[in-house]
PyMOL Python script that loads the backbone (N, CA, C, O; Angstrom):
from pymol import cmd

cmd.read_pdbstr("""\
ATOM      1  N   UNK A   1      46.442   8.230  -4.793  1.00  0.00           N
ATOM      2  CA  UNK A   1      46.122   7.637  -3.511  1.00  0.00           C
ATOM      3  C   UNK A   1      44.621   7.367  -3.432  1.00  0.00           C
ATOM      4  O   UNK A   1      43.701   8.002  -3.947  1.00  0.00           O
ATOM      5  N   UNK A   2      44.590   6.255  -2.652  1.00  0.00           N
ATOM      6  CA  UNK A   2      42.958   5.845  -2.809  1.00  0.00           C
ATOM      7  C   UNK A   2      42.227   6.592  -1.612  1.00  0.00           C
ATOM      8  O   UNK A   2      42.803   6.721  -0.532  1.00  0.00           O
ATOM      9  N   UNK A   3      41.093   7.024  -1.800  1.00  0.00           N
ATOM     10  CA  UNK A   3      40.756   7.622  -0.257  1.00  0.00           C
ATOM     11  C   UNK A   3      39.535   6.916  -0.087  1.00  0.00           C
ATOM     12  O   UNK A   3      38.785   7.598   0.611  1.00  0.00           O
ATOM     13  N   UNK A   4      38.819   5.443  -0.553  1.00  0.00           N
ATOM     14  CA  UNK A   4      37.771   5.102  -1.239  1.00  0.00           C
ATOM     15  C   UNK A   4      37.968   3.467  -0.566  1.00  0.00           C
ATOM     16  O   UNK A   4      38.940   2.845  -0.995  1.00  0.00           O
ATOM     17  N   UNK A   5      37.111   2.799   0.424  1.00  0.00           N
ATOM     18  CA  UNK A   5      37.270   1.327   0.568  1.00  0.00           C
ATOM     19  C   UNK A   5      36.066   0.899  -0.023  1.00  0.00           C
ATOM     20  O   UNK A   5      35.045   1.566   0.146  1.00  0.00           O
ATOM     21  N   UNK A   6      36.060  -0.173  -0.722  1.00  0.00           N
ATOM     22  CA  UNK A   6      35.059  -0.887  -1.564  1.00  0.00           C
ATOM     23  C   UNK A   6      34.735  -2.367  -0.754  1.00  0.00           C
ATOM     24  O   UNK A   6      35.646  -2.565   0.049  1.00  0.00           O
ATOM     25  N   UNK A   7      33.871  -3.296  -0.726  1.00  0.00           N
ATOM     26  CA  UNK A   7      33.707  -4.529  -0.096  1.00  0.00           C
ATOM     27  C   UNK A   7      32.558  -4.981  -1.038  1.00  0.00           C
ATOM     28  O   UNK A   7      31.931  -4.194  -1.747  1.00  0.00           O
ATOM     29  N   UNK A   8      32.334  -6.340  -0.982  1.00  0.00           N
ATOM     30  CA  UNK A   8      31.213  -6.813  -2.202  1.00  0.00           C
ATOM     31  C   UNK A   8      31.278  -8.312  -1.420  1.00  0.00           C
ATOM     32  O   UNK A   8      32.266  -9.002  -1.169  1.00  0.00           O
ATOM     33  N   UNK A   9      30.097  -8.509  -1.182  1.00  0.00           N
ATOM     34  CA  UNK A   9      29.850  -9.726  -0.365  1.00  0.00           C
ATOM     35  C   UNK A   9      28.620 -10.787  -1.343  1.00  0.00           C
ATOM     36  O   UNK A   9      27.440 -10.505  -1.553  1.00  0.00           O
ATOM     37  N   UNK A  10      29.319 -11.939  -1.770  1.00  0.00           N
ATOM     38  CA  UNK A  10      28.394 -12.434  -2.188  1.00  0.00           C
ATOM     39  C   UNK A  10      28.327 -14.119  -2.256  1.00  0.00           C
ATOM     40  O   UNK A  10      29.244 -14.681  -1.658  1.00  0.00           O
ATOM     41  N   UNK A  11      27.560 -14.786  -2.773  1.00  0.00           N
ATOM     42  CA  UNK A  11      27.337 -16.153  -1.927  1.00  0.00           C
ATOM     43  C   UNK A  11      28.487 -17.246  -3.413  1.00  0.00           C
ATOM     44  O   UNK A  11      27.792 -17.433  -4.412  1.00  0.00           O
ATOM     45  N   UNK A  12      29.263 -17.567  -3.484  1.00  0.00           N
ATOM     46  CA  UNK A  12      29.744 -18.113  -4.590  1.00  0.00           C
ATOM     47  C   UNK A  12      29.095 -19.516  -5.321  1.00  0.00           C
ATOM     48  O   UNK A  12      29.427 -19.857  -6.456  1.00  0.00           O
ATOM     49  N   UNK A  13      28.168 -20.232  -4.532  1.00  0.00           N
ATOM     50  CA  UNK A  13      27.616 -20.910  -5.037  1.00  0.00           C
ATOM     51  C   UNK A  13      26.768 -20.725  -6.479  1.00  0.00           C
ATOM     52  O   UNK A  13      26.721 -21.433  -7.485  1.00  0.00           O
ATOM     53  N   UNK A  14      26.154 -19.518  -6.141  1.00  0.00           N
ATOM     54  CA  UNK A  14      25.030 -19.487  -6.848  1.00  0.00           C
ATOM     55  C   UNK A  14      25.369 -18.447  -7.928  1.00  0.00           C
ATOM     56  O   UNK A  14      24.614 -18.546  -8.895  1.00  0.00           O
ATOM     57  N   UNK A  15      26.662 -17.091  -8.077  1.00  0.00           N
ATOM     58  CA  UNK A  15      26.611 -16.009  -7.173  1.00  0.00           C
ATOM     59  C   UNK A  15      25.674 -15.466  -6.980  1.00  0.00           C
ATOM     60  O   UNK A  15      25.030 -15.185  -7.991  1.00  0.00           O
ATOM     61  N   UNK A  16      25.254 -15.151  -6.004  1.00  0.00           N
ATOM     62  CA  UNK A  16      24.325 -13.834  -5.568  1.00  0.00           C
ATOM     63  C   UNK A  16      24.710 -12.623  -4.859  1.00  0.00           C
ATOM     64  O   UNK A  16      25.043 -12.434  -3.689  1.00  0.00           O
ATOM     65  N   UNK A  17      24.621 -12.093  -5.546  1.00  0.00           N
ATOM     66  CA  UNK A  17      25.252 -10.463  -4.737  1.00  0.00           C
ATOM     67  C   UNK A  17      24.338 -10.694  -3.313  1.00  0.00           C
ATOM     68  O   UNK A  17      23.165 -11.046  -3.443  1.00  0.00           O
ATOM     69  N   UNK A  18      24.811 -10.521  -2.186  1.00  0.00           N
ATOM     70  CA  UNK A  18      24.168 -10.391  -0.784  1.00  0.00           C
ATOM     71  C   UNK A  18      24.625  -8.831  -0.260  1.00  0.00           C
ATOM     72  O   UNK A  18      23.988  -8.521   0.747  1.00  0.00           O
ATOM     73  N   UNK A  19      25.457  -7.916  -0.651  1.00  0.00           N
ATOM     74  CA  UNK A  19      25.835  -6.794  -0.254  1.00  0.00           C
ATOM     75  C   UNK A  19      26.912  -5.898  -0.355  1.00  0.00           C
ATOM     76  O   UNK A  19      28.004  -6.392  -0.074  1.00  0.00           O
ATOM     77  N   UNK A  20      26.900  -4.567  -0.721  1.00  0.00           N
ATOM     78  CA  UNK A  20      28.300  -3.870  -0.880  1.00  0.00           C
ATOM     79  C   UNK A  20      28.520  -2.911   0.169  1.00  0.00           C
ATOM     80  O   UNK A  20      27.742  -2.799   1.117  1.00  0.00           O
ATOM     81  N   UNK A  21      29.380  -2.335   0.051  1.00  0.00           N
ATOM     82  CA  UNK A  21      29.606  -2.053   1.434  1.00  0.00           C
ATOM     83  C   UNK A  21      30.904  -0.647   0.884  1.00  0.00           C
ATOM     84  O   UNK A  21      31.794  -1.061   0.141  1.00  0.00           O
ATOM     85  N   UNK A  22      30.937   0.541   1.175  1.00  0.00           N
ATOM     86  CA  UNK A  22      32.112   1.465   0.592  1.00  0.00           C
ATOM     87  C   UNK A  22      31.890   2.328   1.393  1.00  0.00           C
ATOM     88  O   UNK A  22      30.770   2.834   1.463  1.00  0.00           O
ATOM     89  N   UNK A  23      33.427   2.898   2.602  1.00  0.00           N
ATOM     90  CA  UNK A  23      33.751   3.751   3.168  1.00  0.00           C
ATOM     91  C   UNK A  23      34.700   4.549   2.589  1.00  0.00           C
ATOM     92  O   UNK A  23      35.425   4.077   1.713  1.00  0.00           O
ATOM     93  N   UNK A  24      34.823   5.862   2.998  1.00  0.00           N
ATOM     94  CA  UNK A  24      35.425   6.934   2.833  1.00  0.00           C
ATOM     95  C   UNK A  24      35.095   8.492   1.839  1.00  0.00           C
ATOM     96  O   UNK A  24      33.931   8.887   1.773  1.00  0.00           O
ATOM     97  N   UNK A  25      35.836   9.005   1.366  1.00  0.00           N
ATOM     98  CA  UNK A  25      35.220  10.318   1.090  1.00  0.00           C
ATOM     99  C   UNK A  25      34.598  10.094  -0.825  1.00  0.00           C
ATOM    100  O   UNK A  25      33.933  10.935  -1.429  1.00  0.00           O
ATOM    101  N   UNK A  26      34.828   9.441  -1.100  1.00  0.00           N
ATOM    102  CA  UNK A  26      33.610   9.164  -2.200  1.00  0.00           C
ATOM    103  C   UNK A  26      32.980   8.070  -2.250  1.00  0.00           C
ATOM    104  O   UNK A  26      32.623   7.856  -3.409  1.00  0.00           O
ATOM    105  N   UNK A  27      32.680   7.294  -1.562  1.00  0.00           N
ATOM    106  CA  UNK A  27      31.443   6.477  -1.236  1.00  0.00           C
ATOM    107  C   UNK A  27      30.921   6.502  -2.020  1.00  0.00           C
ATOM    108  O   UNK A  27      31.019   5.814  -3.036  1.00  0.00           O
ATOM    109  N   UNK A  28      29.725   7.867  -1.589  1.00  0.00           N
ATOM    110  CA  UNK A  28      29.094   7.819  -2.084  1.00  0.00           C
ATOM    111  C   UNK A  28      28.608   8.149  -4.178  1.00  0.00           C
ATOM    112  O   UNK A  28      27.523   8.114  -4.758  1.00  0.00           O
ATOM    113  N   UNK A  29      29.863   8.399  -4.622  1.00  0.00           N
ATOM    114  CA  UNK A  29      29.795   8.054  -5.953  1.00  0.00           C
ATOM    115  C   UNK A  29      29.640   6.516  -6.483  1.00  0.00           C
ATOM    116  O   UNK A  29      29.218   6.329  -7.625  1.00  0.00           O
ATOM    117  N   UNK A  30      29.938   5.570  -5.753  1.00  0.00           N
ATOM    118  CA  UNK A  30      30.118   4.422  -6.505  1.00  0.00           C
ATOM    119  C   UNK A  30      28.905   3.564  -5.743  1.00  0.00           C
ATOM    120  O   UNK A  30      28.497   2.733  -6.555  1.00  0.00           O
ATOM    121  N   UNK A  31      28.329   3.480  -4.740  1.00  0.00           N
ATOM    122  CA  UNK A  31      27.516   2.778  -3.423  1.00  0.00           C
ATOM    123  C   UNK A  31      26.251   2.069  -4.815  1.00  0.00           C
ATOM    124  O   UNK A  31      25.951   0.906  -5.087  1.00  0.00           O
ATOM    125  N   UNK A  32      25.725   3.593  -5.497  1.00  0.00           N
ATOM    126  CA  UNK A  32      24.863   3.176  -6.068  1.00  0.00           C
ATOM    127  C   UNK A  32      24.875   2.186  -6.573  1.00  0.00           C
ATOM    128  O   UNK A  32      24.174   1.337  -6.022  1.00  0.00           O
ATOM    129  N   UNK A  33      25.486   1.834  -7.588  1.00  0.00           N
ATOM    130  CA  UNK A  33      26.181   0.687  -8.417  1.00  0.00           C
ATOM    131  C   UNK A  33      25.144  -0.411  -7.834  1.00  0.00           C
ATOM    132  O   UNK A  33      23.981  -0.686  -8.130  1.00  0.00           O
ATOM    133  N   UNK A  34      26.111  -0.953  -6.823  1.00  0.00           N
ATOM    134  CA  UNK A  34      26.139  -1.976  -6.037  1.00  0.00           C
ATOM    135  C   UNK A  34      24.461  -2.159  -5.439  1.00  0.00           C
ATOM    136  O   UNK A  34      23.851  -3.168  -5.085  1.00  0.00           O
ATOM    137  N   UNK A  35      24.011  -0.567  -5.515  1.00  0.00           N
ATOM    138  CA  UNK A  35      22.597  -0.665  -5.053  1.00  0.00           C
ATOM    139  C   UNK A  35      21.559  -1.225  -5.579  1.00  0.00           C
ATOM    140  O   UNK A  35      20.824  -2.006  -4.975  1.00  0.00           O
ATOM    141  N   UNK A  36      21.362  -0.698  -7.292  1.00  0.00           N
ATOM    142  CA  UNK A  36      20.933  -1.086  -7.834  1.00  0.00           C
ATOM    143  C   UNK A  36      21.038  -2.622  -8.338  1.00  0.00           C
ATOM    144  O   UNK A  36      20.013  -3.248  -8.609  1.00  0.00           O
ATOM    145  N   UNK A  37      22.128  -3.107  -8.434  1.00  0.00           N
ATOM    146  CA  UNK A  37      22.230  -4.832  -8.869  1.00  0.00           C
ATOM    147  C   UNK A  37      21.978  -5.304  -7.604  1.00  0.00           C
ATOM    148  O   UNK A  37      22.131  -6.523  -7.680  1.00  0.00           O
ATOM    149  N   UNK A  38      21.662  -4.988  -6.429  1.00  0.00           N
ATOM    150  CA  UNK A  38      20.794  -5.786  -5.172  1.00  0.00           C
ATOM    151  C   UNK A  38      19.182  -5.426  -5.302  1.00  0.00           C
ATOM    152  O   UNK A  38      18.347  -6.245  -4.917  1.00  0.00           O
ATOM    153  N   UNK A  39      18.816  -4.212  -5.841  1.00  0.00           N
ATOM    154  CA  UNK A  39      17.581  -4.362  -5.728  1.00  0.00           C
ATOM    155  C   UNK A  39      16.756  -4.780  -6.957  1.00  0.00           C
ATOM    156  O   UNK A  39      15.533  -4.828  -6.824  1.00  0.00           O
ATOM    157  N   UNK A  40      17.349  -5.105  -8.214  1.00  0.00           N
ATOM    158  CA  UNK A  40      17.441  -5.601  -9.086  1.00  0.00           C
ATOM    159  C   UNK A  40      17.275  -7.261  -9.346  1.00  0.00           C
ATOM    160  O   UNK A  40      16.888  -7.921 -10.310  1.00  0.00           O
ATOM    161  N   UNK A  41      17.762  -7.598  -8.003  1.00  0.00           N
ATOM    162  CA  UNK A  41      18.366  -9.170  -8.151  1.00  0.00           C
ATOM    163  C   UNK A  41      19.362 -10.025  -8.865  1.00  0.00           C
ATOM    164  O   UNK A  41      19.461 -11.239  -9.041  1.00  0.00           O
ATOM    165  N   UNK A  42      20.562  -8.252  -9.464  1.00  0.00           N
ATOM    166  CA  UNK A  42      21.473  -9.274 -10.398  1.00  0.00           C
ATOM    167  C   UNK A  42      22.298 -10.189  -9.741  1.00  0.00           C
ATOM    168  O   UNK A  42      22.198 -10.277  -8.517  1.00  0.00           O
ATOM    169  N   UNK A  43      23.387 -11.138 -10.569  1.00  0.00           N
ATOM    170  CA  UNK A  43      24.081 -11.655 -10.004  1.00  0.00           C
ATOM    171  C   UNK A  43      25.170 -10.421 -10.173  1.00  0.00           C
ATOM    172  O   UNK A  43      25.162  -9.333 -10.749  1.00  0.00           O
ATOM    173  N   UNK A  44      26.239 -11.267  -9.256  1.00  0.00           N
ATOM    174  CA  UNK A  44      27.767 -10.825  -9.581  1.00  0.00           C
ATOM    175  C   UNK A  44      28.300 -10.757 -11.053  1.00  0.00           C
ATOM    176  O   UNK A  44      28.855  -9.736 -11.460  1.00  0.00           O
ATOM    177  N   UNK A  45      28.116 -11.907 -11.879  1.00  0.00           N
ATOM    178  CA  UNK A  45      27.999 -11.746 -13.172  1.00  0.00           C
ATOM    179  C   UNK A  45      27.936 -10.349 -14.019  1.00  0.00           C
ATOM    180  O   UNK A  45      28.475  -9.971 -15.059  1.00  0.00           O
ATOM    181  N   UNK A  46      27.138  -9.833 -13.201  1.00  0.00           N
ATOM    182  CA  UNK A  46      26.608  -8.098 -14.044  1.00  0.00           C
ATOM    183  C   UNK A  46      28.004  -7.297 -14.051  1.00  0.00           C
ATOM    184  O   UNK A  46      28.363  -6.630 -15.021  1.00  0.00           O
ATOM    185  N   UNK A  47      28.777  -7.437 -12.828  1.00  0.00           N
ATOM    186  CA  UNK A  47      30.037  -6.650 -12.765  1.00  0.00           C
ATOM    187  C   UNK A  47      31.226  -6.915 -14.298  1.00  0.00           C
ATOM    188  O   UNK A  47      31.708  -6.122 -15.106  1.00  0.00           O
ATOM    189  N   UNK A  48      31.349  -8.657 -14.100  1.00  0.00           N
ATOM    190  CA  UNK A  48      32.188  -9.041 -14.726  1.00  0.00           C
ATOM    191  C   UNK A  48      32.113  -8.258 -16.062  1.00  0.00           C
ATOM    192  O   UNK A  48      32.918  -7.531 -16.645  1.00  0.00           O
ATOM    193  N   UNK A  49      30.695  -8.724 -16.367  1.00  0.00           N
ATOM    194  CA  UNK A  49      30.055  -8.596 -18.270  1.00  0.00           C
ATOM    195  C   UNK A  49      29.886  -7.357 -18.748  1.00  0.00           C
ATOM    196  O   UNK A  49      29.748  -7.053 -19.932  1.00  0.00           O
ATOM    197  N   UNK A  50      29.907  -6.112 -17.131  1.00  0.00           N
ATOM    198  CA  UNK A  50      29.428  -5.029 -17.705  1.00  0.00           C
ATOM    199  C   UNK A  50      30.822  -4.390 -18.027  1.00  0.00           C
ATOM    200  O   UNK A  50      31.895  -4.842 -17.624  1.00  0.00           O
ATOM    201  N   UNK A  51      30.616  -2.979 -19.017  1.00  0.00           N
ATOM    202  CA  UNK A  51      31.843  -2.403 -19.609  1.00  0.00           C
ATOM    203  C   UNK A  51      31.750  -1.034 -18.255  1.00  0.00           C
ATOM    204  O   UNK A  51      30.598  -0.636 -18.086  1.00  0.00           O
ATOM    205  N   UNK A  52      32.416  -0.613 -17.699  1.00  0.00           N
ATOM    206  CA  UNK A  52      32.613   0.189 -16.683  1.00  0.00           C
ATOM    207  C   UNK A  52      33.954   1.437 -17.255  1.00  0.00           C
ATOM    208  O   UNK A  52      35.039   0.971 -17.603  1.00  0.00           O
ATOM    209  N   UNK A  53      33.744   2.862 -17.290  1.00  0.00           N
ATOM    210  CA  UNK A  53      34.680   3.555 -18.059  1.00  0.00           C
ATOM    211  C   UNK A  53      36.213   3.702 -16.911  1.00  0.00           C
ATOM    212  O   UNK A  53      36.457   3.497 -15.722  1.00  0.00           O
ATOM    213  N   UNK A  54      36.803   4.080 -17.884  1.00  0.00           N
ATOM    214  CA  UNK A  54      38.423   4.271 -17.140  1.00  0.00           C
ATOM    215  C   UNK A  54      38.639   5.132 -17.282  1.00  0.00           C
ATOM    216  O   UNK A  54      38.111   5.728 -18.221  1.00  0.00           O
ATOM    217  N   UNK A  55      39.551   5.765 -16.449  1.00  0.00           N
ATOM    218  CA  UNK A  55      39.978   4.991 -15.260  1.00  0.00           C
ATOM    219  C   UNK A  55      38.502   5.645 -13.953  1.00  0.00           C
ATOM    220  O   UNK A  55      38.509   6.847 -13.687  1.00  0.00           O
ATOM    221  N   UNK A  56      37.714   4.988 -13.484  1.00  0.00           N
ATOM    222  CA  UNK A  56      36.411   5.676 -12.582  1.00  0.00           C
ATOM    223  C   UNK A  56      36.540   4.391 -11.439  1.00  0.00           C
ATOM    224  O   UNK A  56      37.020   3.259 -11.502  1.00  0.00           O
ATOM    225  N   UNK A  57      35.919   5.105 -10.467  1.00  0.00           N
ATOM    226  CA  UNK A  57      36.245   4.089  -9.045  1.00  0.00           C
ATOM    227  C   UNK A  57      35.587   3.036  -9.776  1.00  0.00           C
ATOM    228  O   UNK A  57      36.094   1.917  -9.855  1.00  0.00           O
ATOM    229  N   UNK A  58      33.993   3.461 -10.558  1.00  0.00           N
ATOM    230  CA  UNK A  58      33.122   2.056 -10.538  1.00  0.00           C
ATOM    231  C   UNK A  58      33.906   0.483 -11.269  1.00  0.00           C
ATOM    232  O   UNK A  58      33.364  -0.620 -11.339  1.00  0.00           O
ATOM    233  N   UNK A  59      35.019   0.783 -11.640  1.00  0.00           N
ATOM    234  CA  UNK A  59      35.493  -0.048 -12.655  1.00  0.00           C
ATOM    235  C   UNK A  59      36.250  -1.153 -11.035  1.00  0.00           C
ATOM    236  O   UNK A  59      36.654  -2.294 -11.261  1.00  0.00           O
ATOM    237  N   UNK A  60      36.289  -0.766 -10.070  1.00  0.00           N
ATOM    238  CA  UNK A  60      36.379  -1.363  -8.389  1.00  0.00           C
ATOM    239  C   UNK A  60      35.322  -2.492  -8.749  1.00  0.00           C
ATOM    240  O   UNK A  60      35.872  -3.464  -9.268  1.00  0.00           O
ATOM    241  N   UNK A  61      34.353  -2.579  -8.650  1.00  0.00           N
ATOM    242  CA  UNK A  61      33.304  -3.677  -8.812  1.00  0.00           C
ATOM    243  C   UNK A  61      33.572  -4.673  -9.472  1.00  0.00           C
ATOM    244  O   UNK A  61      33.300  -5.817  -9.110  1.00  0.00           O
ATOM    245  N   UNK A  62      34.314  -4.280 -10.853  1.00  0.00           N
ATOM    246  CA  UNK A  62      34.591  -5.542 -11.725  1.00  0.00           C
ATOM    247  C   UNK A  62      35.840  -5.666 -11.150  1.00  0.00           C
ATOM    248  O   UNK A  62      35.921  -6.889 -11.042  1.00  0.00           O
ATOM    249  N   UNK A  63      36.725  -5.275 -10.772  1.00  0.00           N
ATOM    250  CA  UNK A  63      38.307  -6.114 -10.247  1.00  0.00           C
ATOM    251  C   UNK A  63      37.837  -6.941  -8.727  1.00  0.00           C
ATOM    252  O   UNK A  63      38.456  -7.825  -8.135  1.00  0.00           O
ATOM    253  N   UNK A  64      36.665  -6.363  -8.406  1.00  0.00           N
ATOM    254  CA  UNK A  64      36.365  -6.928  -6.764  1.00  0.00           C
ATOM    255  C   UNK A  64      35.538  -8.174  -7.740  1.00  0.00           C
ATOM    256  O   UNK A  64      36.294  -9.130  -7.915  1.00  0.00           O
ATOM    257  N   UNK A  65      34.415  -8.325  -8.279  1.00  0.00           N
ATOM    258  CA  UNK A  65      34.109  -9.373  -8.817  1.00  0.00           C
ATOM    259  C   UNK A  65      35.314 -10.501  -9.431  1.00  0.00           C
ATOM    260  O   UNK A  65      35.311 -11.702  -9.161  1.00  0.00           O
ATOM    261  N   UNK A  66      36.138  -9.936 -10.147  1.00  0.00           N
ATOM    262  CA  UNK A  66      36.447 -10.742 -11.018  1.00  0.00           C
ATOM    263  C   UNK A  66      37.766 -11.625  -9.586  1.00  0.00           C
ATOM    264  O   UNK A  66      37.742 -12.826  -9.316  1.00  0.00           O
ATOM    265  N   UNK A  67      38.516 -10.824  -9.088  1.00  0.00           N
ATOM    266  CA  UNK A  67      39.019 -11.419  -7.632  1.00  0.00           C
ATOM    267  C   UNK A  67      37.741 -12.461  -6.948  1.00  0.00           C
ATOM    268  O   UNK A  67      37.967 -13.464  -6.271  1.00  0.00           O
ATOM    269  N   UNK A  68      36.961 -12.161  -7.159  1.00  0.00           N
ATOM    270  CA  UNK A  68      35.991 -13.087  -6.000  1.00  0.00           C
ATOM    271  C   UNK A  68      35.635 -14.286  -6.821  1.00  0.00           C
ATOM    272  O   UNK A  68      35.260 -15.236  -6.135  1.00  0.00           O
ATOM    273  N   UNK A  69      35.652 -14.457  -7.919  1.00  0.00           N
ATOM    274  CA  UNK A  69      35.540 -15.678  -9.093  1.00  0.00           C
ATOM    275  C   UNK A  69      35.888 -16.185  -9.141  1.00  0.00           C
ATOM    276  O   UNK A  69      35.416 -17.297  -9.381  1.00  0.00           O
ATOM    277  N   UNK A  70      37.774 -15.814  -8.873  1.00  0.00           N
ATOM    278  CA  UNK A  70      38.618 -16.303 -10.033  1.00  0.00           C
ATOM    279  C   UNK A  70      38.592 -17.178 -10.977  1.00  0.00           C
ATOM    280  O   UNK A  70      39.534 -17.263 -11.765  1.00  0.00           O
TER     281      UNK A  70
END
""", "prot")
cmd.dss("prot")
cmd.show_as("cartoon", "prot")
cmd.util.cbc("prot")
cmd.orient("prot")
């Protein structure tokens, strides 16, 4: 069961990550992620390309990226 909401807001034109967003009781394990490729300036791109281990929430980023692409 998931106890974990994830959100990833970003502009599809260009992509540009504009913001992530994760409620519930581990949040805060995965928030960083998302923190760092905003203060960074990556694109969305970074999710797709990066290798993320399994099964870990962070591997959320690349199924939320790769959904936001298609």
């Amino acid at each position: 069961m998931q106890d974990t909401d994830e959100f990833m807001l970003f502009e599809p034109e260009t992509p540009t990550l504009l913001g992530v967003h994760a409620l519930g009781q581990r949040a805060t394990e995965i928030i960083h992620i998302g923190q760092a490729v905003l203060f960074y300036g990556g694109p969305v791109e970074y999710f797709r390309d990066m290798v993320f281990n399994y099964p870990t929430l962070a591997e959320a980023y690349k199924a939320a990226d790769l959904d936001g692409l298609k």
